[in-house]
C-alpha positions in Angstrom: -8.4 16.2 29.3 -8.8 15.9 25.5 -8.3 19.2 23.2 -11.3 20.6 22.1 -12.2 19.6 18.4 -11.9 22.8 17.3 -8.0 23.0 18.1 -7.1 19.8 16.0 -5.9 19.5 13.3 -7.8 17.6 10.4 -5.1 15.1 11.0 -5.7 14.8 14.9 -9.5 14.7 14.3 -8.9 11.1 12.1 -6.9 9.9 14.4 -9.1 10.5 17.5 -12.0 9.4 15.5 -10.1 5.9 14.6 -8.9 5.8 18.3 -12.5 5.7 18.9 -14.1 3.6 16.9 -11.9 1.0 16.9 -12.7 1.3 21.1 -16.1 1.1 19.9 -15.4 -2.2 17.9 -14.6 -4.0 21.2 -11.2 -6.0 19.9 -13.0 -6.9 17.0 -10.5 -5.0 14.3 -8.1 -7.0 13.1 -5.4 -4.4 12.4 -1.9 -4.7 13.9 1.4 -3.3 14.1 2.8 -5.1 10.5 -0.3 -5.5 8.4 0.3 -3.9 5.7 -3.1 -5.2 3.5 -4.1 -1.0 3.2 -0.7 -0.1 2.5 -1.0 -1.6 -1.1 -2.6 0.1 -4.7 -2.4 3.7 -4.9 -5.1 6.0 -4.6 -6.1 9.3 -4.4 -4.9 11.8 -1.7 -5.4 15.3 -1.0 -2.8 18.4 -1.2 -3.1 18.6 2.1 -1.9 15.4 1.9 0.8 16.0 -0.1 1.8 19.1 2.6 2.1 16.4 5.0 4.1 13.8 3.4 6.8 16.1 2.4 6.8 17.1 6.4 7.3 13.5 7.3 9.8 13.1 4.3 12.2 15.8 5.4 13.0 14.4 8.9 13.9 11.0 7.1 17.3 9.9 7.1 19.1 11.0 3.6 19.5 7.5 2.4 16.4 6.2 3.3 14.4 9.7 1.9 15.7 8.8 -1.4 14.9 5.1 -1.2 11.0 6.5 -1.0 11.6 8.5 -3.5 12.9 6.7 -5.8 10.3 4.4 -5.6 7.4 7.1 -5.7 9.3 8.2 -9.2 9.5 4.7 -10.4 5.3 4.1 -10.3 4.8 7.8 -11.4 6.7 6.8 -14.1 4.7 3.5 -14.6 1.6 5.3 -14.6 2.2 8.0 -16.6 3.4 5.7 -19.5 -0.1 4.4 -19.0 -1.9 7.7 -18.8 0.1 10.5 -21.1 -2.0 13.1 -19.8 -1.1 13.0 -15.8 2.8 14.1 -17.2 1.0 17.5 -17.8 -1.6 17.6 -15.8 -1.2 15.1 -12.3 -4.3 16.0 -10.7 -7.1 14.4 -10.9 -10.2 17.0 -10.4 -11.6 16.1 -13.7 -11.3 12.4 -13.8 -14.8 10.5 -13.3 -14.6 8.0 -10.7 -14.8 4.4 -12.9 -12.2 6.0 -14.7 -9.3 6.4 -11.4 -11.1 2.6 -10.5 -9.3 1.6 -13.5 -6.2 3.2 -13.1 -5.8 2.2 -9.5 -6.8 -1.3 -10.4 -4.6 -1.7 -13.0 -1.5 -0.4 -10.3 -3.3 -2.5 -7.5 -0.3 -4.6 -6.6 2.1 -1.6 -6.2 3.3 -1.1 -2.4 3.1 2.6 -1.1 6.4 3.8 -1.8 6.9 4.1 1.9 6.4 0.9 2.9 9.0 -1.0 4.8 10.2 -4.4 4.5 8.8 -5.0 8.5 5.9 -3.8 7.3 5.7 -0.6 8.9 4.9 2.5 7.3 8.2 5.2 7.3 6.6 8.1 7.7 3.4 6.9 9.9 2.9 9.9 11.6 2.6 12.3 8.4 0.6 9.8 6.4 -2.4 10.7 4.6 -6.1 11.2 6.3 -7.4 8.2 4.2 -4.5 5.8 5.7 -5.3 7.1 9.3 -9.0 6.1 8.9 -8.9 3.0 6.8 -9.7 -0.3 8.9 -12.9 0.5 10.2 -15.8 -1.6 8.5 -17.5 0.8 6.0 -21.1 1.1 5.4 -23.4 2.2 2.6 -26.8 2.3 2.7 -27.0 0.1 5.6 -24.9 -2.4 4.4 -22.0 -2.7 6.5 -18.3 -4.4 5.1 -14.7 -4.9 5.8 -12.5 -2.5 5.0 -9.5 -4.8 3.8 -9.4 -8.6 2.4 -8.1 -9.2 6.3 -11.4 -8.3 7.7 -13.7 -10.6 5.5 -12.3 -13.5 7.6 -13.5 -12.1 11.2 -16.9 -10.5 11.9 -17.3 -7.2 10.8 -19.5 -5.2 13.6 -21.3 -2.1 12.9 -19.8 1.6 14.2 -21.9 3.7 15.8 -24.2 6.1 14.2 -22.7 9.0 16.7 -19.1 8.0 14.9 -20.6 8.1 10.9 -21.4 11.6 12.0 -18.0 12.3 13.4 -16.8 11.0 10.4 -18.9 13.1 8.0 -17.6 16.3 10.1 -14.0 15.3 9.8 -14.5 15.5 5.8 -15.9 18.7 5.9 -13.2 20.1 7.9 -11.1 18.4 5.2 -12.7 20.2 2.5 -12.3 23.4 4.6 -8.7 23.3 5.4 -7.9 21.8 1.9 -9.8 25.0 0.6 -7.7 27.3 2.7 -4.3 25.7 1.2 -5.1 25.7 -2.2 -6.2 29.8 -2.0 -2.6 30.3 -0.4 -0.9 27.8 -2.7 -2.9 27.0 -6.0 -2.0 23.5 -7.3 -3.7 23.4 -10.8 -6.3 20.6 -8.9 -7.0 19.0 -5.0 -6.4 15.5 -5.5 -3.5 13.2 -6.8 -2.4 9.8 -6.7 0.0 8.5 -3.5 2.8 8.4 -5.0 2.7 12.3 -6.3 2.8 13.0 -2.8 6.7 11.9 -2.6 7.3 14.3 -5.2 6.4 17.5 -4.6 7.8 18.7 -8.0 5.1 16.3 -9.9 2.0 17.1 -8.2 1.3 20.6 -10.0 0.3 21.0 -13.3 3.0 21.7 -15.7 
């Protein structure tokens, strides 16, 4: 018997909800152990987030900890060469959308920093709520797409309204949890880019 909604975690709740829309799609998503189309171009994540990908960090191997780190660092680094002001200020609260479209298109061909060479992700289980429920076929205002460049070569089928709802419920729980967190643990802002999220020590403001 499934757990109750109200017992999951935010995390649980997007993995359920892909589990079942991608039942929903009948075999028509594409997405496989290996593809890694999603996994590259940073973009924004949550503190929550960031909670999470420390979790999964800390039960890494030493070596290969560092190895993520050090390539989290290395883009932070990149981008903040680019954009001065995230060295002070990493989160991005006040930034208007066309302006992080530009940023993350500019960084588009960067991997996530924990990204293997097989293609797998190294800390799947702690990854962030947008990488849990990327892959199913958005849709705005009726107009329904493929959520990767992999998905514009199959047919892209349309989720069920039931599971749009489901979806909109899962950001509000989001919103709630992330709400909670910050009022224990203020963090100067709610969002920064992935590869902040390897480094806790950059993702406050300073």
């Amino acid at each position: 018997m499934a757990a109750p909604a109200s017992s999951l975690s935010v995390f649980q709740l997007a993995d359920q909800w892909f589990d079942q829309a991608r039942t929903a799609l009948q075999g028509s998503l594409p997405c496989r152990h290996g593809c890694s189309a999603c996994c590259i171009g940073p973009f924004p994540i949550t503190q929550l987030d960031v909670l999470e990908l420390q979790r999964g960090l800390s039960l890494l191997p030493l070596e290969q900890r560092r190895a993520i780190e050090n390539r989290a660092a290395g883009q932070v680094n990149e981008i903040e060469r680019a954009y001065p002001a995230l060295r002070t200020q990493p989160t991005l609260d006040q930034w208007k959308d066309e302006a992080i479209d530009r940023l993350t298109a500019r960084f588009g061909d960067r991997p996530c920093p924990a990204l293997q060479a097989d293609g797998s992700c190294a800390v799947y289980a702690f990854r962030p709520i947008t990488c849990r429920m990327t892959g199913i076929p958005t849709e705005t205002e009726g107009l329904v797409q493929g959520a990767c460049s992999v998905q514009t070569a199959v047919p892209v089928v349309r989720v069920p309204e039931r599971l749009r709802q489901q979806e909109d419920a899962i950001a509000e729980r989001e919103a709630e949890a992330l709400a909670v967190l910050l009022h224990i643990r203020p963090a100067g802002g709610e969002e920064v880019l992935l590869p902040y999220g390897f480094l806790p020590d950059r993702t406050t403001s300073r």
